[in-house]
C-alpha positions in Angstrom: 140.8 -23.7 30.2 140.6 -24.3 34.0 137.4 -25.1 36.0 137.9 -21.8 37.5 137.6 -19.9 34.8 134.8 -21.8 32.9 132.7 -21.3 36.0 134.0 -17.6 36.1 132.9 -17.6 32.5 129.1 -18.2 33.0 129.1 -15.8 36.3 129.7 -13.1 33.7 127.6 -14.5 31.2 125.0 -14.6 33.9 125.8 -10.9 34.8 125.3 -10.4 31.0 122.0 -12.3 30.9 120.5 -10.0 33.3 121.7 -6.9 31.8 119.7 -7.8 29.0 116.3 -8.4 31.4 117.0 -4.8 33.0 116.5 -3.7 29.7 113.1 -5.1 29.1 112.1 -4.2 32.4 113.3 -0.7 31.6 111.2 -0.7 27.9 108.4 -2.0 29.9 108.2 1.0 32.3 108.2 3.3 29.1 105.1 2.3 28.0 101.9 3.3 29.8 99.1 0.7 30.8 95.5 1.2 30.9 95.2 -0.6 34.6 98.0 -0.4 37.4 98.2 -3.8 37.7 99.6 -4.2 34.2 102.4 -2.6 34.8 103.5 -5.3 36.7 101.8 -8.4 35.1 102.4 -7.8 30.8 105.1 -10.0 29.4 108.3 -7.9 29.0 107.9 -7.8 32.7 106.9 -11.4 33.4 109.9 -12.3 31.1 112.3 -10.5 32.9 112.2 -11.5 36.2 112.0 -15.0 34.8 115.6 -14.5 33.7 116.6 -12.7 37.1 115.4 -16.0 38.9 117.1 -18.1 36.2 120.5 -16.0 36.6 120.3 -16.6 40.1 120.6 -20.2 39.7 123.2 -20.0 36.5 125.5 -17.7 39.7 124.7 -20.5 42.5 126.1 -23.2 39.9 129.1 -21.0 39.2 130.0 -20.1 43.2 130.2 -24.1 43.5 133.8 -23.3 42.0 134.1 -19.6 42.3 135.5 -18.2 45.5 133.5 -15.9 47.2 135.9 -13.2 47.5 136.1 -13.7 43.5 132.0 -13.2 43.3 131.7 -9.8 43.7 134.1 -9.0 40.9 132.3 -10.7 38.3 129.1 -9.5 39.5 130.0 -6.3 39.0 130.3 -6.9 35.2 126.9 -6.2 35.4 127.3 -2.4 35.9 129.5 -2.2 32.7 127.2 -4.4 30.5 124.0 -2.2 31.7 125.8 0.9 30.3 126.9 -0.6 27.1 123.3 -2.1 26.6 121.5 1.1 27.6 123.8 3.3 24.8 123.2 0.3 22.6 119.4 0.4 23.2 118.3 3.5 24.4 120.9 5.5 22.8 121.5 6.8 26.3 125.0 8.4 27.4 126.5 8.0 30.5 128.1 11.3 32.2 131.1 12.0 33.5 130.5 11.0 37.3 128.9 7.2 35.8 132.8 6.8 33.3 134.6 7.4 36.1 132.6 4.7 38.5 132.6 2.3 35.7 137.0 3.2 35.3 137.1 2.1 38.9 135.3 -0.9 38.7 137.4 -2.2 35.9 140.5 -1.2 37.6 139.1 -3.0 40.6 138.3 -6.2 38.7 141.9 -5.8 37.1 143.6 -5.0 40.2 142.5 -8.2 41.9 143.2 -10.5 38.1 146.5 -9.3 38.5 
């Protein structure tokens, strides 16, 4: 395995990491808090902008190999993993107009592997 793609490896990972930390902010915002300011400070919230910060350093580690022009590719897993996750989690299912964006992403990210 090259260095490229072990540092390609944990930008998707990273993409992954944060899917999962949209959906805690996501079960936060279902539940209903007694004062506003809770909504922002209770720890499914806290938690998951911890992991957006983290993330952000995991993807500033992985563009010291990853070419830019590669970055937005892999960042863009995070649209397909936020889909799968929210089906998984929230049993939600995406429409017709949200398959086809997700089709053209992965035949964008193929396009450019190929």
């Amino acid at each position: 395995m090259t260095q490229l793609t072990k540092y390609a490896l944990l930008m998707i990972l990273s993409s992954l990491i944060s899917a999962f930390s949209q959906v805690l902010l996501k079960i936060a915002a279902g539940r209903t808090y007694r004062h506003k300011w809770q909504e922002y400070l209770n720890p499914p919230v806290l938690l998951a902008y911890t992991i957006f910060f983290l993330c952000t350093f995991l993807t500033m580690y992985a563009l010291k190999v990853v070419p830019l022009s590669m970055a937005p590719l892999l960042e863009a897993t995070g649209y397909i993993f936020v889909t799968v996750l929210s089906y998984l989690f929230f049993r939600e299912i995406p429409g017709k107009k949200h398959l086809l964006g997700l089709f053209l992403i992965l035949g964008g990210i193929v396009v450019y592997a190929v």
